[in-house]
Backbone as XML, in Angstrom:
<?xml version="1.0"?>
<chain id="A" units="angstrom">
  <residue number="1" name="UNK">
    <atom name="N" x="0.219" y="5.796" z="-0.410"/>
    <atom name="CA" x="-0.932" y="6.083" z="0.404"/>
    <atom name="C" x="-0.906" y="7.477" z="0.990"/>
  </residue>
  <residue number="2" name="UNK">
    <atom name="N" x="0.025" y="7.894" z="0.879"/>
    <atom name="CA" x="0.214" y="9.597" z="1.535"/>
    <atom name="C" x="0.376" y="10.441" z="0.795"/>
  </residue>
  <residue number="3" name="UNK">
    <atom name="N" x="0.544" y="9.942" z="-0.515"/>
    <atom name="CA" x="0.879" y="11.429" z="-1.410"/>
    <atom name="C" x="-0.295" y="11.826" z="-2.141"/>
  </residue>
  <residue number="4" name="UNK">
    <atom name="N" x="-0.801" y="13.277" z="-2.303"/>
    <atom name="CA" x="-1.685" y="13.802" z="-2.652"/>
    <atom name="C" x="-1.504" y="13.965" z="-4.285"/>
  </residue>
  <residue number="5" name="UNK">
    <atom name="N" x="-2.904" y="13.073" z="-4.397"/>
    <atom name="CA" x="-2.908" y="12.784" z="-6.306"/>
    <atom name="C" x="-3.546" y="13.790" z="-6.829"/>
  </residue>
  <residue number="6" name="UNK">
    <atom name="N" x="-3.002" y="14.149" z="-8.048"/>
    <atom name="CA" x="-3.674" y="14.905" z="-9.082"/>
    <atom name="C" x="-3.948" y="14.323" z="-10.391"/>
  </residue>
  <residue number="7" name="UNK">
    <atom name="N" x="-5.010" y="13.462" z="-10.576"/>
    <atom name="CA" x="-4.888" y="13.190" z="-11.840"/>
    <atom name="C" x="-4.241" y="13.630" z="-13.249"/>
  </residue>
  <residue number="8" name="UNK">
    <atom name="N" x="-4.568" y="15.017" z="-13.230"/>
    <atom name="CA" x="-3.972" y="15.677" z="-14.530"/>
    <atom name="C" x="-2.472" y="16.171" z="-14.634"/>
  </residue>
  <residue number="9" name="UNK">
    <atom name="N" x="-2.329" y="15.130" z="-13.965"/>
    <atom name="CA" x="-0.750" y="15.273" z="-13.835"/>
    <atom name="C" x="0.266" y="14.032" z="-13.688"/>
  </residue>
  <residue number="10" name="UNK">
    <atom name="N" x="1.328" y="13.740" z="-14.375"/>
    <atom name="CA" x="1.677" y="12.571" z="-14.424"/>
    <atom name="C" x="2.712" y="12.409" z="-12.978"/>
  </residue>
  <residue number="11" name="UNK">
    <atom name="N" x="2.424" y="10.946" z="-12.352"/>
    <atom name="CA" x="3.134" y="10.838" z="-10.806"/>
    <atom name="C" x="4.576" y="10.566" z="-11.298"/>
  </residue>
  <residue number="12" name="UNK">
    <atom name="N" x="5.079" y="11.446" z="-10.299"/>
    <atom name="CA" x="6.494" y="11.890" z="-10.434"/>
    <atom name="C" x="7.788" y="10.299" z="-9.763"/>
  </residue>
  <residue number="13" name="UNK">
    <atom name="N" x="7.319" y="9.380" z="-9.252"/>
    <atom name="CA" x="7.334" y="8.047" z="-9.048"/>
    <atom name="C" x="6.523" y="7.081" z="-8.947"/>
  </residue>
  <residue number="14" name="UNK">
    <atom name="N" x="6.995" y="6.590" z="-9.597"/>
    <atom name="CA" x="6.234" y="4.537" z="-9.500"/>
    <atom name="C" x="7.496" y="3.366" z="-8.908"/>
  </residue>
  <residue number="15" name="UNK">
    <atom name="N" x="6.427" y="2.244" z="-8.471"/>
    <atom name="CA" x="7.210" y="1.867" z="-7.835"/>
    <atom name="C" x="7.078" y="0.422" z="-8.237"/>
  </residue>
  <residue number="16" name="UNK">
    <atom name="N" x="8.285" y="-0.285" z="-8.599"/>
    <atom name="CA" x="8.311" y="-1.675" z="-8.917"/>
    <atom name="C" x="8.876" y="-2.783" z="-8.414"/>
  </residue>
  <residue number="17" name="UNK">
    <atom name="N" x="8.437" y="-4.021" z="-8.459"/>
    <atom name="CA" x="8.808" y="-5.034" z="-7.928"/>
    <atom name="C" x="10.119" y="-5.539" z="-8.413"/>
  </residue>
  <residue number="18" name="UNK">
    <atom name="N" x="11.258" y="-6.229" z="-7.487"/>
    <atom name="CA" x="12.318" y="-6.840" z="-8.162"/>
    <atom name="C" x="11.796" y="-8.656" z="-8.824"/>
  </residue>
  <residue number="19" name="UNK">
    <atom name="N" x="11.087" y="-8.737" z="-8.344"/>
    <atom name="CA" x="10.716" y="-10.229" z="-8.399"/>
    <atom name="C" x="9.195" y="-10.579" z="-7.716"/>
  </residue>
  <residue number="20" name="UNK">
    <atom name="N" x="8.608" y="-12.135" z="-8.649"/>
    <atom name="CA" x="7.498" y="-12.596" z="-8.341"/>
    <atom name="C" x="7.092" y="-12.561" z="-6.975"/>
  </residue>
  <residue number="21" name="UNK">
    <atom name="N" x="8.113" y="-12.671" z="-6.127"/>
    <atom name="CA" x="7.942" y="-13.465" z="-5.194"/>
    <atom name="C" x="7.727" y="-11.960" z="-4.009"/>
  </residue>
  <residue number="22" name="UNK">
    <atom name="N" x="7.961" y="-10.975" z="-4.764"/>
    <atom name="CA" x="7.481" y="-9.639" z="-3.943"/>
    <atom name="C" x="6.182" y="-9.867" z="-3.324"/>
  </residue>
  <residue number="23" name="UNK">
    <atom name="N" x="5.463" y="-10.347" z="-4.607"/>
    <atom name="CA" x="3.703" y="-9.751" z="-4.545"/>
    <atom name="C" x="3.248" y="-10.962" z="-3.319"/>
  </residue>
  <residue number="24" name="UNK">
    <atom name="N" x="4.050" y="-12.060" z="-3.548"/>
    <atom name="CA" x="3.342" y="-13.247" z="-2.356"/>
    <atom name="C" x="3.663" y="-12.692" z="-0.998"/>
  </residue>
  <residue number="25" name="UNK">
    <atom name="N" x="4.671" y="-12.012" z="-0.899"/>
    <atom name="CA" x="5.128" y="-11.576" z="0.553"/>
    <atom name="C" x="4.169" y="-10.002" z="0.584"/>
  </residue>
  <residue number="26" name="UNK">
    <atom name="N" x="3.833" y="-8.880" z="-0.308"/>
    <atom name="CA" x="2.810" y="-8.145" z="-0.161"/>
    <atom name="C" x="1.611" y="-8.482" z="0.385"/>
  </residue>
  <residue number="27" name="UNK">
    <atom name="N" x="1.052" y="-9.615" z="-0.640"/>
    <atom name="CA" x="-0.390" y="-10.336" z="-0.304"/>
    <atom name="C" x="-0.397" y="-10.857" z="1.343"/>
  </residue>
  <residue number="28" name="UNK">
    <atom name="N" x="0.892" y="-10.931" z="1.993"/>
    <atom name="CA" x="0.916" y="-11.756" z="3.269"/>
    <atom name="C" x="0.956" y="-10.212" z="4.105"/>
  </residue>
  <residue number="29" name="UNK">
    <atom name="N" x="0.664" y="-9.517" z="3.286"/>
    <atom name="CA" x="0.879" y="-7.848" z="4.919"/>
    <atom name="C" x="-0.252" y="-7.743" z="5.432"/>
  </residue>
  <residue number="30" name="UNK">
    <atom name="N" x="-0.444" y="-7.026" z="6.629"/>
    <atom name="CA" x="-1.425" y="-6.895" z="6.983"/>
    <atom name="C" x="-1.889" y="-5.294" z="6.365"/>
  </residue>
  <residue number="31" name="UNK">
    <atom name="N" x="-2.172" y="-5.449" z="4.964"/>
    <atom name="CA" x="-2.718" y="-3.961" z="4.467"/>
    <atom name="C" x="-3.724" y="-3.283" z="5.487"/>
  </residue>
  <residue number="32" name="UNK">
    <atom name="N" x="-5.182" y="-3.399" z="5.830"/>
    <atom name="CA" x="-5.270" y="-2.586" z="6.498"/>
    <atom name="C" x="-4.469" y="-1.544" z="7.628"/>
  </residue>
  <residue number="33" name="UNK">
    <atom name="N" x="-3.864" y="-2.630" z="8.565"/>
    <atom name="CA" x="-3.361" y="-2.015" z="9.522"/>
    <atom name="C" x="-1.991" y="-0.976" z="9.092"/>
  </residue>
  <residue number="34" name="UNK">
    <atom name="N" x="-1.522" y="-1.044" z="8.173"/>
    <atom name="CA" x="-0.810" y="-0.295" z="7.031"/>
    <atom name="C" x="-1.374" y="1.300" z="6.589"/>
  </residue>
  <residue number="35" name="UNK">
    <atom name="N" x="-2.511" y="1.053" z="6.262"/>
    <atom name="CA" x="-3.574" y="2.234" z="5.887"/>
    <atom name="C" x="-3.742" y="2.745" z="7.231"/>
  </residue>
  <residue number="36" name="UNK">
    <atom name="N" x="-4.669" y="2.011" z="7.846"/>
    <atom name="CA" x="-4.964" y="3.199" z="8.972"/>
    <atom name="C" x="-3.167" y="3.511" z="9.941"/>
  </residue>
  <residue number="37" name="UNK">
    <atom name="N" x="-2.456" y="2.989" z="9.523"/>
    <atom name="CA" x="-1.310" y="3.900" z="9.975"/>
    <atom name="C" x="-0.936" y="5.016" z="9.116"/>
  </residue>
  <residue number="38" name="UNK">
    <atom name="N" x="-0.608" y="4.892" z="8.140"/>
    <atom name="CA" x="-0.872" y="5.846" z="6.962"/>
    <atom name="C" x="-1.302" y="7.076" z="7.292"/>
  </residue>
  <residue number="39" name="UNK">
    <atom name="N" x="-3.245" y="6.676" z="7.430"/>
    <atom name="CA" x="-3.798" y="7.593" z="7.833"/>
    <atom name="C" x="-2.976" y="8.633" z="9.297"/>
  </residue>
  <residue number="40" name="UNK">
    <atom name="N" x="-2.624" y="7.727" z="10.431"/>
    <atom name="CA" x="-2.441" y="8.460" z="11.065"/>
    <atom name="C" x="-1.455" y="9.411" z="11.200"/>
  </residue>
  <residue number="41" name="UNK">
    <atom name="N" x="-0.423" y="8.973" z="10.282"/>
    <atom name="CA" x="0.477" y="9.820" z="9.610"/>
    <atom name="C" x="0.040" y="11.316" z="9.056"/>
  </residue>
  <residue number="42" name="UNK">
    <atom name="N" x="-0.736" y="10.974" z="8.347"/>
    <atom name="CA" x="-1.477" y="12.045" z="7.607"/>
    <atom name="C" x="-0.534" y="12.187" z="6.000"/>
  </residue>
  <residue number="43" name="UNK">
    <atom name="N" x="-0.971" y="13.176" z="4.929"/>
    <atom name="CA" x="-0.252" y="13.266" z="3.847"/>
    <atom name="C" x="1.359" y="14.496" z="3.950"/>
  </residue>
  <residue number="44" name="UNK">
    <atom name="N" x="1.476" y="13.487" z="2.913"/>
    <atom name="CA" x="3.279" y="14.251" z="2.879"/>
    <atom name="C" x="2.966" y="15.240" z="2.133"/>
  </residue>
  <residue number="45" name="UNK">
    <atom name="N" x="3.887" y="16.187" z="1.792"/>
    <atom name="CA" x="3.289" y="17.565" z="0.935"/>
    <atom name="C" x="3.457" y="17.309" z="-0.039"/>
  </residue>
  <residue number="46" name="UNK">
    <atom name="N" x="2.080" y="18.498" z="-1.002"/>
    <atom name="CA" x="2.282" y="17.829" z="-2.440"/>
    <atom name="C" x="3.239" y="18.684" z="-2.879"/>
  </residue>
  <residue number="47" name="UNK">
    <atom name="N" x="3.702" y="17.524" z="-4.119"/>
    <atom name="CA" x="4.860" y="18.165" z="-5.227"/>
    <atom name="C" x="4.274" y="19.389" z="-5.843"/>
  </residue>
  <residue number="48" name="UNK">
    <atom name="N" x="3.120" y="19.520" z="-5.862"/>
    <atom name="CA" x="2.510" y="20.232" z="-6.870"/>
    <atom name="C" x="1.011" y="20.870" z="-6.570"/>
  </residue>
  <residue number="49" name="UNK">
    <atom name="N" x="1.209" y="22.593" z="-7.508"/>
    <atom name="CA" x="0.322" y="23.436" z="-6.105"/>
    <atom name="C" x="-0.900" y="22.699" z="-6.405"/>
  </residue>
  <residue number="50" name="UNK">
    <atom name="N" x="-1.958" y="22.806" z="-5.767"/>
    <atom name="CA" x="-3.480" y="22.724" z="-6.232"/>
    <atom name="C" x="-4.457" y="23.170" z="-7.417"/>
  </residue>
  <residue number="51" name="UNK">
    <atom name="N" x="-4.705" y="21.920" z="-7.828"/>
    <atom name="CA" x="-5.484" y="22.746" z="-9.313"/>
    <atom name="C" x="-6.653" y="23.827" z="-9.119"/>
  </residue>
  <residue number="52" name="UNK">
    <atom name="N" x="-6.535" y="24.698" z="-9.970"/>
    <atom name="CA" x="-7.591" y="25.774" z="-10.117"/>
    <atom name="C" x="-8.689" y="25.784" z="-10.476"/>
  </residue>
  <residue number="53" name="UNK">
    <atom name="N" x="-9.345" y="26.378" z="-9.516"/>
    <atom name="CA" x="-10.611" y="25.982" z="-9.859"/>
    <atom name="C" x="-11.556" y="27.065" z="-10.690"/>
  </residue>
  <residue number="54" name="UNK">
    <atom name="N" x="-12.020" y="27.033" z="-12.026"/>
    <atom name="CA" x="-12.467" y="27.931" z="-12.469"/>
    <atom name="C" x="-13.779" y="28.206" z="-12.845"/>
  </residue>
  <residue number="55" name="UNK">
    <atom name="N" x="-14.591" y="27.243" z="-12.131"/>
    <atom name="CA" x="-16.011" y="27.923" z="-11.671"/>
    <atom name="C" x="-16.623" y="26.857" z="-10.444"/>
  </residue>
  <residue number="56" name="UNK">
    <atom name="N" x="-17.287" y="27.437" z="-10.212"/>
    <atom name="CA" x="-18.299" y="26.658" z="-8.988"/>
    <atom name="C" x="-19.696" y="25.922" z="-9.046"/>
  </residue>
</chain>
């Protein structure tokens, strides 16, 4: 939720579950309140500079 995506670029981690029983204890978070903490965090820096923009 904090790291700044670039599509044209492949993400430098993914992240996986050890087991089924991850996703039932995910599904039980309170995601919003997750996000807007997130948010208040703000983003971590990107790996990678900003794409160029070559016209307007």
């Amino acid at each position: 939720l904090r790291t700044p995506y670039r599509i044209d670029i492949m993400q430098p981690q993914y992240y996986t579950i050890n087991s089924i029983h991850d996703l039932f204890d995910i599904s039980q978070m309170d995601i919003m309140t997750l996000v807007e903490r997130a948010k208040e965090l703000g983003l971590h820096d990107p790996k990678f500079p900003p794409k160029e923009k070559l016209a307007s």
